[in-house]
C-alpha positions as CSV (number, residue, x, y, z in Angstrom):
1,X,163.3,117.9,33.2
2,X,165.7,117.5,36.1
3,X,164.1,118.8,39.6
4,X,166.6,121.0,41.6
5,X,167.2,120.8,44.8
6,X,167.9,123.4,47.8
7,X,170.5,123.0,50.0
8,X,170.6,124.0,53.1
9,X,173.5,125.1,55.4
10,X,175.8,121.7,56.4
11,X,174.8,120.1,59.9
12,X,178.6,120.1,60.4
13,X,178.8,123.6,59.5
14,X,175.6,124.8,61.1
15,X,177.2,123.4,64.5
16,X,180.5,125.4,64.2
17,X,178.6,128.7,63.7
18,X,176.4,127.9,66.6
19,X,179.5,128.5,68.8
20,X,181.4,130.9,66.4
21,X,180.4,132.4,63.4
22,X,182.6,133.2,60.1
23,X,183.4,136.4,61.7
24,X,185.2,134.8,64.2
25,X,182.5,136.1,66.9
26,X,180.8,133.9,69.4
27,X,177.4,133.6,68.7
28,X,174.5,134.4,70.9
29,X,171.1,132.9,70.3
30,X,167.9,134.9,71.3
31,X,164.2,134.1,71.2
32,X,162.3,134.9,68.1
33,X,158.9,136.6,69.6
34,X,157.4,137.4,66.0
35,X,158.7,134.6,63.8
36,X,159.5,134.9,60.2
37,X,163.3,134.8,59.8
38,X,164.3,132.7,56.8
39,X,165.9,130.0,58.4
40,X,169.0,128.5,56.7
41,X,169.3,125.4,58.9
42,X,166.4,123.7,57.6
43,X,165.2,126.2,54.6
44,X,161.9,127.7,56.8
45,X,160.7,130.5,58.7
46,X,160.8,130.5,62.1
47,X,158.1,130.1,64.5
48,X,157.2,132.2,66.9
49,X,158.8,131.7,70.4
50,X,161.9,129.2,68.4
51,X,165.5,130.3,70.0
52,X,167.7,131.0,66.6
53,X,170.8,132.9,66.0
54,X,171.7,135.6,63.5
55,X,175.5,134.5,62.2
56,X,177.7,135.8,59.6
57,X,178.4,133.2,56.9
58,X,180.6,132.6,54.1
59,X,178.8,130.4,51.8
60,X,181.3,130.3,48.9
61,X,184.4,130.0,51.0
62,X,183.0,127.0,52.6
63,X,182.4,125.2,50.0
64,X,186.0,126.3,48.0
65,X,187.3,124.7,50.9
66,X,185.9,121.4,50.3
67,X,186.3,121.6,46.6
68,X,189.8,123.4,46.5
69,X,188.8,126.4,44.6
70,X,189.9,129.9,45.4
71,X,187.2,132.6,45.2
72,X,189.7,135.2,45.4
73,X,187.7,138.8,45.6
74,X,184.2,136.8,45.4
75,X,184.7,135.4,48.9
76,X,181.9,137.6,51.2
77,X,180.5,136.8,54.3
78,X,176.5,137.6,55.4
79,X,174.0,137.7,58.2
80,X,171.9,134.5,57.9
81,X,169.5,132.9,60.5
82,X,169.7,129.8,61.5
83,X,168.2,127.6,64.6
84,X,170.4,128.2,67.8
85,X,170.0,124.7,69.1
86,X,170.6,121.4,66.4
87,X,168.0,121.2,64.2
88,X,166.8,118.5,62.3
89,X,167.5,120.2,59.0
90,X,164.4,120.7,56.1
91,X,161.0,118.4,56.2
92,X,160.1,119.1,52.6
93,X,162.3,118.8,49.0
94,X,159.4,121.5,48.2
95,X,162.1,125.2,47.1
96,X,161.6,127.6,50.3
97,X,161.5,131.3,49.9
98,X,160.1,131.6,46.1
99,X,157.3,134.1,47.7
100,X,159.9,137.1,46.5
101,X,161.9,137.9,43.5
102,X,165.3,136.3,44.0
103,X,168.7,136.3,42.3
104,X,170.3,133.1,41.0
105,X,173.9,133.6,41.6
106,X,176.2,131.5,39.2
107,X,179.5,130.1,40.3
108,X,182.5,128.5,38.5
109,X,184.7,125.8,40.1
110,X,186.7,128.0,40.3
111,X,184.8,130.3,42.4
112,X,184.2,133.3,40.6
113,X,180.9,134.8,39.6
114,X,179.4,133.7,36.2
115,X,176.6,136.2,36.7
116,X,173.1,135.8,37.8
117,X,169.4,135.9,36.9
118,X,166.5,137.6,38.5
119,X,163.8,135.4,39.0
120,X,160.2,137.3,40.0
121,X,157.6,134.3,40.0
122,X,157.5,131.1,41.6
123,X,157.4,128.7,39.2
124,X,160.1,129.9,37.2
125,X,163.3,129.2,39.9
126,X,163.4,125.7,38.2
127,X,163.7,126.8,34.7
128,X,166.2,129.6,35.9
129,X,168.4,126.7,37.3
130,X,168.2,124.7,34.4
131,X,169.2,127.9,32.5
132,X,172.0,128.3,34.6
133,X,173.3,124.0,34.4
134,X,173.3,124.5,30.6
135,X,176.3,126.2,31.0
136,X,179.7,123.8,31.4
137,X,180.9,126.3,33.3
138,X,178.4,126.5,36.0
139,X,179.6,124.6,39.0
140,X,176.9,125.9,41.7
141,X,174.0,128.6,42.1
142,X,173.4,131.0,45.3
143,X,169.7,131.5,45.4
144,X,170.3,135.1,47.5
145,X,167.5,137.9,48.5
146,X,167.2,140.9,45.9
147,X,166.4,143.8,49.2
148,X,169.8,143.1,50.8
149,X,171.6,140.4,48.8
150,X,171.4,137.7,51.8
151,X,172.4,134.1,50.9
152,X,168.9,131.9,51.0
153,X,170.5,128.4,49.7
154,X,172.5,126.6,47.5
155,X,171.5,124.5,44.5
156,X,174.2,122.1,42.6
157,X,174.4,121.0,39.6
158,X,172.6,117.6,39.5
């Protein structure tokens, strides 16, 4: 069985919305007292006392960039958190945030929303990508919060 692999936000990118976010505002880091945020940077919660930054991304629109695909109407932006100062990016291949349901978000090349699967216990996200890679069609998966629909990560097809 292929092993799936989260991805977290691009160094390159992560720097750009450490000065600006995808909302075109600047961005202003604080200091986390209570820790917890879900961490997009390196795909972790924050610490307690760690300066991160809440930022408006645009995970699809990123990568349709790179790839030349146009999302069209499926282009959104949303809050994520990531470390306000570089970060060494993830210290595990272990998938983060699998201690809540979650929806896998399917993608085309093209961009546009193949539809999505709710996944409720841990050890099912693999199987639910695998699902979701047996479609040709399936160019990429959004792993996204169920509560408010926030990007986690991205997994690729393999």
């Amino acid at each position: 069985m292929t092993t799936y692999t989260a991805r977290p936000i691009d160094p390159r990118a992560a720097k750009e919305l450490r000065t600006t976010d995808d909302a075109g505002r600047p961005t202003a880091g604080f200091t986390d007292h209570e820790g917890g945020a879900p961490l997009r940077c390196c795909l972790r919660r924050s610490r307690p006392g760690e300066r991160i930054a809440l930022v408006s991304y645009a995970p699809l629109r990123r990568w349709a960039a790179a790839t030349g695909a146009d999302p069209g109407p499926y282009d959104e932006q949303g809050p994520v958190f990531l470390h306000a100062d570089d970060c060494p990016g993830p210290d595990t291949t272990a998938l983060p945030f699998t201690d809540s349901p979650r929806v896998v978000r399917r993608y085309s090349a093209g961009g546009r929303i193949l539809g999505g699967r709710l996944v409720e216990e841990v050890g099912r996200f693999q199987p639910a990508f695998a699902e979701a890679f047996a479609d040709p069609y399936v160019a990429l998966v959004h792993v996204r919060a169920v509560e408010y629909g926030c990007f986690l990560y991205e997994v690729r097809r393999p």
